[in-house]
Structure formats: structure tokens, C-alpha cells
C-alpha positions as CSV (number, residue, x, y, z in Angstrom):
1,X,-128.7,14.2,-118.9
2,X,-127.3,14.1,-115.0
3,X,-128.4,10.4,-115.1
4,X,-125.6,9.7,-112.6
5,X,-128.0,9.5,-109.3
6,X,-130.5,7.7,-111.3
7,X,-127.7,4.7,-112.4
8,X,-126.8,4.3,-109.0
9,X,-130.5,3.6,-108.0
10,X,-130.4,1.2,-110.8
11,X,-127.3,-0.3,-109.4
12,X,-128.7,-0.6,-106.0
13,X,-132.1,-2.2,-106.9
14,X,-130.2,-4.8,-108.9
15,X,-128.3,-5.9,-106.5
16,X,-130.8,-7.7,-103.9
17,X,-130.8,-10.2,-107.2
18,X,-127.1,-11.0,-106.7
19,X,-126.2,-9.0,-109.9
20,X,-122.8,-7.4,-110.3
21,X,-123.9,-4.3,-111.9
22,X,-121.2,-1.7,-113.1
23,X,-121.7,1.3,-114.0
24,X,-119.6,1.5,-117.1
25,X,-117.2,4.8,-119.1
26,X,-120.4,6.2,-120.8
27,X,-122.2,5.8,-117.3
28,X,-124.5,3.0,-118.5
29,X,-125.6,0.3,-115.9
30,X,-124.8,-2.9,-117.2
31,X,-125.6,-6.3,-115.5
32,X,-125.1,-9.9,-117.1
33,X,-126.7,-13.3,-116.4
34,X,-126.2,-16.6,-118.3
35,X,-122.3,-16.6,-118.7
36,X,-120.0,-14.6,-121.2
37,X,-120.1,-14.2,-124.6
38,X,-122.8,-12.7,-127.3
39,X,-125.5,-11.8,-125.4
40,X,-129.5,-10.4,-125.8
41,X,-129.3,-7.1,-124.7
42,X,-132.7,-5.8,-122.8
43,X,-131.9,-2.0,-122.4
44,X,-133.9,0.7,-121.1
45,X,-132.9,4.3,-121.1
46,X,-132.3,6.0,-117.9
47,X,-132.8,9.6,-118.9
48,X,-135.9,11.6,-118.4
49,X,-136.5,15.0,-120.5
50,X,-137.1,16.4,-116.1
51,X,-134.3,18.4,-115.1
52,X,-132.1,16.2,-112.3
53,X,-133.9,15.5,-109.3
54,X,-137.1,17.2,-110.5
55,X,-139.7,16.2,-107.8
56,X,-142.3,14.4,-110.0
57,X,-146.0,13.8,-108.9
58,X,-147.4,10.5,-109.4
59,X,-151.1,10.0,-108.5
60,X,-152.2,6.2,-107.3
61,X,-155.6,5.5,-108.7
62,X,-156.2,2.1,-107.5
63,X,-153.9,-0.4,-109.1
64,X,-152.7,2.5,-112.2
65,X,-149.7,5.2,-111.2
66,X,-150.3,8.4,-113.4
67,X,-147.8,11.1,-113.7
68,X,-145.0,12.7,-115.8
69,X,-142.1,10.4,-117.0
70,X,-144.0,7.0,-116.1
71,X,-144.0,6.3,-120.1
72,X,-140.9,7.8,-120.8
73,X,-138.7,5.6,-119.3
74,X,-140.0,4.7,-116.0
75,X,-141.5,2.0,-117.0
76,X,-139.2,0.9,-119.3
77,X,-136.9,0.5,-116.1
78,X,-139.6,-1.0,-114.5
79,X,-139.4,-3.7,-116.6
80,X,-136.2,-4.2,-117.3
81,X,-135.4,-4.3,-113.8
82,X,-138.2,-7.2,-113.0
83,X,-136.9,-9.2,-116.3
84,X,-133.3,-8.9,-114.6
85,X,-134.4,-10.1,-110.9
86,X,-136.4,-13.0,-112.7
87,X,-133.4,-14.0,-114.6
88,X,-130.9,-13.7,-111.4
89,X,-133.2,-16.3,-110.1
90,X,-133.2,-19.0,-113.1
91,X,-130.3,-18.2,-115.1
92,X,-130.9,-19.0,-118.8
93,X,-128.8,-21.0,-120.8
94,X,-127.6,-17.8,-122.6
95,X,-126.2,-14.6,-121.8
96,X,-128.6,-12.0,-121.2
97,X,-126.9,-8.7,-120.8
98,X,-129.2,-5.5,-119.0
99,X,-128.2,-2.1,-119.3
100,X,-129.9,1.2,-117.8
101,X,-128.6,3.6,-120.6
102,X,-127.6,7.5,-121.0
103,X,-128.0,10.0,-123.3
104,X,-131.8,9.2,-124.9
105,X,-133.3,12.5,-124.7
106,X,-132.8,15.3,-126.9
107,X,-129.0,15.8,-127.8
108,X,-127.7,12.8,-126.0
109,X,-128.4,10.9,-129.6
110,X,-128.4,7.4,-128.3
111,X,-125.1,8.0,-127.0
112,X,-125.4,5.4,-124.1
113,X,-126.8,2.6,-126.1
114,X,-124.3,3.3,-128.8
115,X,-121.2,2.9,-126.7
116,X,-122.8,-0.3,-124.9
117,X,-122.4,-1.5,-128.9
118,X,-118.9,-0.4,-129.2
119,X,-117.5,-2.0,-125.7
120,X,-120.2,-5.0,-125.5
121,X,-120.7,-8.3,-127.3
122,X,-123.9,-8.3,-128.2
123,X,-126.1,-10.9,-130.2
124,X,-129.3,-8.7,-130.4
125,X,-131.2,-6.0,-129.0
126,X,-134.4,-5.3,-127.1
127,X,-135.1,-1.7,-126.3
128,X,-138.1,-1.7,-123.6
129,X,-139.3,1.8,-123.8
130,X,-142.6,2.8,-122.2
131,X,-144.4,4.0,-124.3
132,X,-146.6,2.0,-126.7
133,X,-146.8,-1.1,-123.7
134,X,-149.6,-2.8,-125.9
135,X,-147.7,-2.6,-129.5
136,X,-144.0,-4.3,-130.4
137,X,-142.0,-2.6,-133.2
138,X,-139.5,-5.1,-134.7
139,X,-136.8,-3.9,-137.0
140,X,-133.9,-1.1,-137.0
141,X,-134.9,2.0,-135.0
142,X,-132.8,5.0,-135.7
143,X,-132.2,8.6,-134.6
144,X,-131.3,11.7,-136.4
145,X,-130.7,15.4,-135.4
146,X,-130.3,18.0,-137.6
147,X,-129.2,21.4,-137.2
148,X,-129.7,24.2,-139.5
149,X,-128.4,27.8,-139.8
150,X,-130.0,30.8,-141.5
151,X,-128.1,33.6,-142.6
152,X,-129.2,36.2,-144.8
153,X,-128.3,40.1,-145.7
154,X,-131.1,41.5,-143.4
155,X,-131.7,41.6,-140.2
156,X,-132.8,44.4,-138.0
157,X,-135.8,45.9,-139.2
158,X,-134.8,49.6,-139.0
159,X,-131.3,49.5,-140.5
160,X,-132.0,46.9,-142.9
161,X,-134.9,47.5,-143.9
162,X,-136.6,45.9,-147.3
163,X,-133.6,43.4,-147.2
164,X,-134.0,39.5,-147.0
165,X,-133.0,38.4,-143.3
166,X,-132.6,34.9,-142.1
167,X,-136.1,34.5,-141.0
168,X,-136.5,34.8,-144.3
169,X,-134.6,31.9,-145.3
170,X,-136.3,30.0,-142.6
171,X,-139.9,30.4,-143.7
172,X,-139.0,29.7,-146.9
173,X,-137.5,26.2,-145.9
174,X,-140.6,25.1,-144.6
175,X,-142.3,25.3,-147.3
């Protein structure tokens, strides 16, 4: 999470384009060419699994960066951000709406993208993630977490010794 600085670098780099962006309630950036209405959402998510400002190394070998985070979702942002200054340019004769999300990574669920589809009229999605550049995935893309709990009558291996404790329970789950 922390995603805040990273939106407002978003924010900034859209705006040499002429876009309004706003950073919205969930802390989204959202920008919108082509008029009101429906829109085709092109949304990349902002979050790395790199603790806020993490100094991250990136290595230049000739025209190819290298380094942590570049798939996952620099370049995602990358693009998103180039598809949004080419659009400020020539705006299309539809709404495009582009939005930096929160929340990707681990427990944040989707929670950005999700609440851009509660608050946003939206025609249809493109998530650009950067992983996978030379592959597209068309259809519904979910996310599920799970938490489990283990409990049994053991447990410390003195005291209750020869009873079943939760790691017990665990193994025997993944079987």
C-alpha cells in the first residue's frame, strides 16, 4: 500500500498532456478524454509489493531497463501513461477514462479498481499489467483470498504431548 506519493507522480506526469487528473476517495488517479459518459477504462495498478519509497535498482543495458518492479506495475504505468498523453493529443470520439489504481498487491483485493466500478461509468475494461507484454488475456479476471484457521487440542510439545495440535490440522489440509 502507501501508493499516495506514487499517485501524485501519476498526477504530475499527466498533466503536461492537459489532463485534469484527480486523485479520487479510494486514492485512485483518474483522468478522462473523449467527453462524459460510458467510457473504456485503461487502468494500471499503482502498487508495488516494495515497501514505500524502497530505493529500487534498475540496470540500463542498452535500449532494455532490468530491475525489480519493472513488470509489476511499472510498466503497466508506463503504458498507460503514453496511451493517455497520445489521447490528450487526438481526442477520440469516445470517452476513454485512465486510472492509476490502489490496493493490487496482496490484501488490498482489487480494492482500487473495485471502487473506480462503483463511482465510475464505465463501458469496459482494460487492465495493462506488465507482466506477460507479448500475450493478451481476454475475459473476466478475478481475485480471491482466503484465510484459514487451525485449532486443535494440542499444542506445546511438552504439556500436550501425544495430542493432535493445529499443525496437525494444517498438514492434513494439504493433502
Amino acid at each position: 500500500f502507501a501508493e499516495s506519493q506514487r499517485a501524485v507522480l501519476v498526477q504530475e506526469l499527466l498533466a503536461p498532456a492537459g489532463l485534469a487528473a484527480q486523485i479520487d476517495a479510494a486514492g485512485n488517479v483518474v483522468a478522462r478524454v473523449g467527453g462524459d459518459g460510458p467510457a473504456l477504462a485503461l487502468v494500471a495498478h499503482l502498487d508495488t509489493v516494495f515497501p514505500d519509497l524502497t530505493t529500487i535498482p534498475i540496470v540500463r543495458d542498452g535500449v532494455r531497463l532490468t530491475g525489480p518492479g519493472i513488470g509489476d506495475n511499472a510498466l503497466g504505468i508506463a503504458a498507460m501513461l503514453y496511451v493517455a498523453r497520445e489521447l490528450a493529443e487526438t481526442p477520440p470520439s469516445r470517452p476513454v477514462l485512465f486510472a492509476a489504481t490502489v490496493g493490487e498487491e496482496g490484501l488490498g483485493d482489487l480494492s482500487g479498481v473495485t471502487a473506480l466500478l462503483d463511482t465510475e461509468p464505465i463501458r469496459a475494461l482494460i487492465a495493462v499489467e506488465g507482466h506477460g507484454i507479448d500475450c493478451l488475456a481476454v475475459g473476466g479476471i478475478a481475485s480471491i483470498r482466503l484465510r484459514a484457521e487451525f485449532s486443535g487440542p494440542g499444542g506445546h510439545s511438552w504439556s500436550d504431548r501425544g495430542r493432535g495440535s493445529a499443525i496437525h490440522a494444517l498438514i492434513g489440509a494439504g493433502e
